[in-house]
C-alpha positions in Angstrom: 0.0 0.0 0.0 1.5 3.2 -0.9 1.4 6.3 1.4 0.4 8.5 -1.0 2.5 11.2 0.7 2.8 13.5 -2.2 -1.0 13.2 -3.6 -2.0 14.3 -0.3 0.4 17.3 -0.3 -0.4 18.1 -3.9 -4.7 18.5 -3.1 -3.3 20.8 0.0 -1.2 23.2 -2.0 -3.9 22.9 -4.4 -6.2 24.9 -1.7 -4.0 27.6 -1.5 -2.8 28.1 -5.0 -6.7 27.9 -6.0 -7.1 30.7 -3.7 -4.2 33.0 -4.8 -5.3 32.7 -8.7 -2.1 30.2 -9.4 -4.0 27.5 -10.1 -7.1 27.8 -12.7 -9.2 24.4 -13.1 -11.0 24.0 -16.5 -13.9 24.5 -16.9 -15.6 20.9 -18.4 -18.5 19.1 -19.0 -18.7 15.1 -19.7 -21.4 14.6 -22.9 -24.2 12.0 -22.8 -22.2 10.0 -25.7 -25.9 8.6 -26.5 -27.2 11.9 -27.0 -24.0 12.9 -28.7 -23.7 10.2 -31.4 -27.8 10.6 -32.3 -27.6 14.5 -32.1 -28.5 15.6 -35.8 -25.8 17.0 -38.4 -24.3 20.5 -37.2 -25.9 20.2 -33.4 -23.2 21.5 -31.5 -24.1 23.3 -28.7 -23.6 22.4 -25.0 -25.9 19.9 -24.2 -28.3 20.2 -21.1 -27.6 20.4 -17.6 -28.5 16.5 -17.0 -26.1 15.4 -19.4 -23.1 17.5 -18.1 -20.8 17.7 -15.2 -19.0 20.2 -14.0 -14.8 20.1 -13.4 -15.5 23.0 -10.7 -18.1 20.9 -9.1 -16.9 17.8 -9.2 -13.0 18.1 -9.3 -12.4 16.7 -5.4 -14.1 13.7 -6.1 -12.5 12.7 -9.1 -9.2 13.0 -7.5 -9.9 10.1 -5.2 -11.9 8.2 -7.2 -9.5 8.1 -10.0 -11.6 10.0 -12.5 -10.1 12.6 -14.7 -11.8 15.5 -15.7 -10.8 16.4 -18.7 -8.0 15.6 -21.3 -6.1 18.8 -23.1 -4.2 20.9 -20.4 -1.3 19.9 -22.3 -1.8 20.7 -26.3 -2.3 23.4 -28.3 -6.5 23.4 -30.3 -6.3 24.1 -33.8 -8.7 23.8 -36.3 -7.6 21.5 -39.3 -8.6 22.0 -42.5 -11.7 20.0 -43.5 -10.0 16.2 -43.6 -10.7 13.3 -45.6 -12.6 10.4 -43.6 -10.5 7.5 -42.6 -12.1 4.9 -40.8 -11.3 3.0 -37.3 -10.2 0.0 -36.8 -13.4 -0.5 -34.7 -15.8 1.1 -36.6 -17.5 5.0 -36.2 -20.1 3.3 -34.1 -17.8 1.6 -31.7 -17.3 4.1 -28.7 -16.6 1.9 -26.7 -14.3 3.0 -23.6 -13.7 7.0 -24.6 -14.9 9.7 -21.9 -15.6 12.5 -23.7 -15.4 16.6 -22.5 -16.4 19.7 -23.7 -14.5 22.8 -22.7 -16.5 25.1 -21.4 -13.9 27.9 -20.0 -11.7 30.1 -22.6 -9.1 28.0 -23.9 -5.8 29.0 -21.6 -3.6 31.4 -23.6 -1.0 29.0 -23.3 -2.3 26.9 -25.6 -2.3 29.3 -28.4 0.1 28.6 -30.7 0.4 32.3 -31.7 3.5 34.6 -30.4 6.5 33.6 -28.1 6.0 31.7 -25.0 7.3 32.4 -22.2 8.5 29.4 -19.8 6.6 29.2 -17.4 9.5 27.0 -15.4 12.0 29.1 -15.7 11.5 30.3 -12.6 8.7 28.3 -11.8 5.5 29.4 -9.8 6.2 29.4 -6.3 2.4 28.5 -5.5 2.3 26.0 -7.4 5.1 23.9 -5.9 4.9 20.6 -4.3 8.3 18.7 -3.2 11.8 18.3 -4.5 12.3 15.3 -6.0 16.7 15.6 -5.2 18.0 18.4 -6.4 17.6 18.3 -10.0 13.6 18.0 -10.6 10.7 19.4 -8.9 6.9 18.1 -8.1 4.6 20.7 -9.2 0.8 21.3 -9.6 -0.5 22.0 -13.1 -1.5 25.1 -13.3 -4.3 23.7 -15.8 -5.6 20.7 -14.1 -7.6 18.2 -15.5 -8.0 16.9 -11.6 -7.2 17.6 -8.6 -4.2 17.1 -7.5 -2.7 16.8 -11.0 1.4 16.8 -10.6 3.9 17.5 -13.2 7.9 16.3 -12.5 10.1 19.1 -13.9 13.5 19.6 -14.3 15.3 22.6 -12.0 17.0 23.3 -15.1 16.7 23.9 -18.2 15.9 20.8 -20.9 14.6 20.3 -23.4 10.7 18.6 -24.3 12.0 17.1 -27.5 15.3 15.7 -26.2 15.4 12.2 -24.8 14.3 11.2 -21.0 17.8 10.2 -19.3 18.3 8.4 -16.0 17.8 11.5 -13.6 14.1 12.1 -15.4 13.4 8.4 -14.7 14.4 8.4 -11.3 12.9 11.4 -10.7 9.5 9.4 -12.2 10.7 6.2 -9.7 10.7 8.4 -6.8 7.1 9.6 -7.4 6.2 6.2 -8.2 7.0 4.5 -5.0 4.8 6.5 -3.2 1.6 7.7 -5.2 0.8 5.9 -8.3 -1.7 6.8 -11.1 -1.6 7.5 -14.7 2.0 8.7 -16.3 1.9 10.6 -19.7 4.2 12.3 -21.8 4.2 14.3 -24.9 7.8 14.9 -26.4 6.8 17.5 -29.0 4.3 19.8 -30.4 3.2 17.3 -32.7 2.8 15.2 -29.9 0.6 17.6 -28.2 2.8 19.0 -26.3 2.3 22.7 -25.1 5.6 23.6 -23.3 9.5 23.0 -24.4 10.5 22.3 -21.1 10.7 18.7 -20.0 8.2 17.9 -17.9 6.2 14.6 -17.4 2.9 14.3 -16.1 1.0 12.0 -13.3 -2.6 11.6 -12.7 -2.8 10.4 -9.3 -5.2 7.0 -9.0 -6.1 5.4 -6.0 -5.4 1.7 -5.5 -7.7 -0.4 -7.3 -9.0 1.8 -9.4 -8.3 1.5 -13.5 -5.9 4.6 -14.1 -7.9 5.5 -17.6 -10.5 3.6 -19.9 -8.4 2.0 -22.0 -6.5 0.1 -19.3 -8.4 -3.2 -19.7 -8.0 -3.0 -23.3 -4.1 -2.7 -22.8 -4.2 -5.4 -20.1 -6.1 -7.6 -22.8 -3.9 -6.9 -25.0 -0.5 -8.7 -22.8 -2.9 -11.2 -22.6 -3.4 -12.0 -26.1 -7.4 -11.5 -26.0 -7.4 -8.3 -27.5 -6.8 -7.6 -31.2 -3.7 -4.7 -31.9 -4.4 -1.9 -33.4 -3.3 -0.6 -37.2 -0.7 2.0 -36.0 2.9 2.2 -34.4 3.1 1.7 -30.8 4.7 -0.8 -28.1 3.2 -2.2 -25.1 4.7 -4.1 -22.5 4.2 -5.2 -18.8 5.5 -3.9 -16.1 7.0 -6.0 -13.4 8.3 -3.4 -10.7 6.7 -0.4 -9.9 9.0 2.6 -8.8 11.8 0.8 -10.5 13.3 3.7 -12.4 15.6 0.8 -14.2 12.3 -0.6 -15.6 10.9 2.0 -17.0 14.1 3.2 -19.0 15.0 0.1 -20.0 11.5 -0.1 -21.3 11.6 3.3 -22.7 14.8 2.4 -24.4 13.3 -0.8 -25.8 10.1 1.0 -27.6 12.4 3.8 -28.9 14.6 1.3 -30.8 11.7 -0.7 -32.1 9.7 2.0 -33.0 12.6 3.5 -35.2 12.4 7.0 -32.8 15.8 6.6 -32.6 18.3 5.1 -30.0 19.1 7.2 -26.7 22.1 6.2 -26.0 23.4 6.7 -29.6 20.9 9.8 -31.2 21.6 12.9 -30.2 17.8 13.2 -30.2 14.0 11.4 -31.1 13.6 11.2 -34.9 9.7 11.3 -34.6 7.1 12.3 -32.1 5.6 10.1 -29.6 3.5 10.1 -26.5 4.8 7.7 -23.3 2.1 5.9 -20.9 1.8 3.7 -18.3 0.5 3.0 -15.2 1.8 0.1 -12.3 0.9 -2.7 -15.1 2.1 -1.4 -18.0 4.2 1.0 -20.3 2.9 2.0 -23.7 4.5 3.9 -26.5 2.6 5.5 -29.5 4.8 6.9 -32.4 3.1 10.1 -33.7 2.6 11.9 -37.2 0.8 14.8 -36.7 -0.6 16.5 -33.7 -4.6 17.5 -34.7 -7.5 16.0 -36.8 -10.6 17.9 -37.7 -10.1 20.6 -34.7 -9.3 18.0 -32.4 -5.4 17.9 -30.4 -4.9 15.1 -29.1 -2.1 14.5 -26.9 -1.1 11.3 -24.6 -4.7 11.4 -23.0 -6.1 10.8 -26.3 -4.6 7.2 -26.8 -5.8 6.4 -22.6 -9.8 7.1 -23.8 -10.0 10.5 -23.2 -10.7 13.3 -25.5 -11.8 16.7 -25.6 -14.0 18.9 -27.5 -13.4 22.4 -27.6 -15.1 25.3 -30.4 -12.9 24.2 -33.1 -13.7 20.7 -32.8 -15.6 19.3 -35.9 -18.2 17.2 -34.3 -20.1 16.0 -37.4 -16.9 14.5 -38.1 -16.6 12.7 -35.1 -19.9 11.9 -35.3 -19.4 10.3 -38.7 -16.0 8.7 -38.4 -15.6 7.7 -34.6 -12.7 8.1 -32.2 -11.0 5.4 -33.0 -10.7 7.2 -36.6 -9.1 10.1 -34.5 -6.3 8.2 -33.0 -5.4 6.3 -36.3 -5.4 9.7 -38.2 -2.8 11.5 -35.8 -0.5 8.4 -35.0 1.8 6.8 -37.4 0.9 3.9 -39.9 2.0 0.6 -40.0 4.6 0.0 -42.7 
């Protein structure tokens, strides 16, 4: 049983950041997928009040309970030009696990892709910080959380996004690990969905027993050999040792190589975008090939059954074409 020493200190600096304006929750609403799917062509307003929830109302209890409340604190929304369908490999009508949000706050400015950004690391926001993790990373509260109490592990320095994770991010990670555990994610570029350059990974805090996203049993099924692979590139593997910061690079290390991103030992850096997660039970990789779809970013979340619709988003599309659609569009195809 874990102690769960820094979830617990990350929902009490959450208080007081809240308070001081460091912190700003979206602002989200889960849709009725039933009433989604049937709505007619063009219907894309917010739906009622009793098939909505509310992040602001609701953002405590999805912290313990493991829920998330929305995906996209961590990629820019564009709108694509009007795609070409491509089709699932379930089928448009197979929703199957997703959770599905609508942002209902102003998208954060740091999302824009317009103008220089500032790092908002470099120093970081004093509010918003939870622990050292040693003295070359940092635990730190998202300043756009999808849940309570969701962390990020920075460096204290600068590094770069796009460069490869090395030992100190991983034991960094381990440290974390050991004592709360939850859903991991990482986005290694802007056309991963990335919205910052400097290297930060994220954690979703889970308590025990709980399924850290919807797609978990589907990836569990998977290492069992019960559930069919999908048609692009990615690696999934079990995980034997939780907080082992050896596993997880060695697995990292493993899905960079076979993935052709590149080798970290040997590459000065990845030669294609890619989102990292895993939970206690496993560690997947997803090679990327584009960021957005029809209005949609879709970052790490996207590929754990979450997905977020924001004013951009072409919902007829989905409507048509499905999520699964979504997540073979952006990722890369098998050769």
């Amino acid at each position: 049983m874990r102690a769960e020493r820094y979830w617990q200190q990350a929902l009490q600096r959450s208080q007081s950041a809240a308070a001081s304006g460091s912190l700003v929750p979206l602002d989200t609403e889960v849709l009725d997928l039933g009433a989604f799917i049937k709505a007619s062509q063009g219907s894309s307003g917010r739906q009622g009040s009793a098939e909505s929830q509310s992040l602001s109302d609701s953002q405590d209890l999805d912290a313990r309970a493991g829920r998330p409340a929305s995906e996209g604190s961590d990629g820019p929304f564009t709108l694509a030009a009007k795609p070409r369908p491509a089709r699932g490999p379930n089928g448009p009508g197979d929703w199957g696990p997703f959770v599905v949000r609508r942002l209902l706050s102003a998208t954060p400015k740091h999302l824009s892709r317009s103008g220089p950004r500032p790092n908002p690391f470099l120093p970081w926001d004093q509010e918003l910080a939870v622990a050292p993790l040693g003295s070359s990373h940092l635990l730190l509260l998202n300043k756009y959380p999808v849940q309570a109490g969701h962390v990020l592990v920075i460096t204290q320095q600068w590094q770069p996004q796009q460069g490869w994770l090395g030992a100190g991010d991983w034991a960094a990670v381990a440290d974390v690990d050991r004592d709360t555990g939850g859903l991991w994610f990482f986005n290694s570029s802007p056309a991963a969905g990335a919205s910052q350059p400097h290297r930060h990974l994220q954690l979703l805090p889970r308590a025990a027993g709980v399924p850290s996203c919807p797609m978990a049993p589907q990836f569990l099924a998977q290492l069992k050999g019960v559930q069919r692979q999908w048609p692009w590139q990615y690696r999934l593997s079990p995980r034997q040792q939780s907080g082992s910061a050896a596993e997880l690079e060695a697995l990292y290390a493993n899905h960079a190589r076979d993935l052709g991103l590149g080798d970290p030992v040997a590459d000065p850096q990845p030669r294609h975008p890619y989102n990292l997660l895993f939970d206690d039970q496993w560690f997947l990789t997803v090679r990327r090939r584009r960021d957005d779809w029809a209005g949609f970013s879709v970052n790490a979340l996207g590929f754990a059954g979450y997905l977020l619709v924001t004013d951009r988003a072409d919902l007829d599309w989905l409507r048509a074409e499905g999520p699964w659609a979504l997540l073979q569009t952006v990722a890369s195809e098998v050769p």
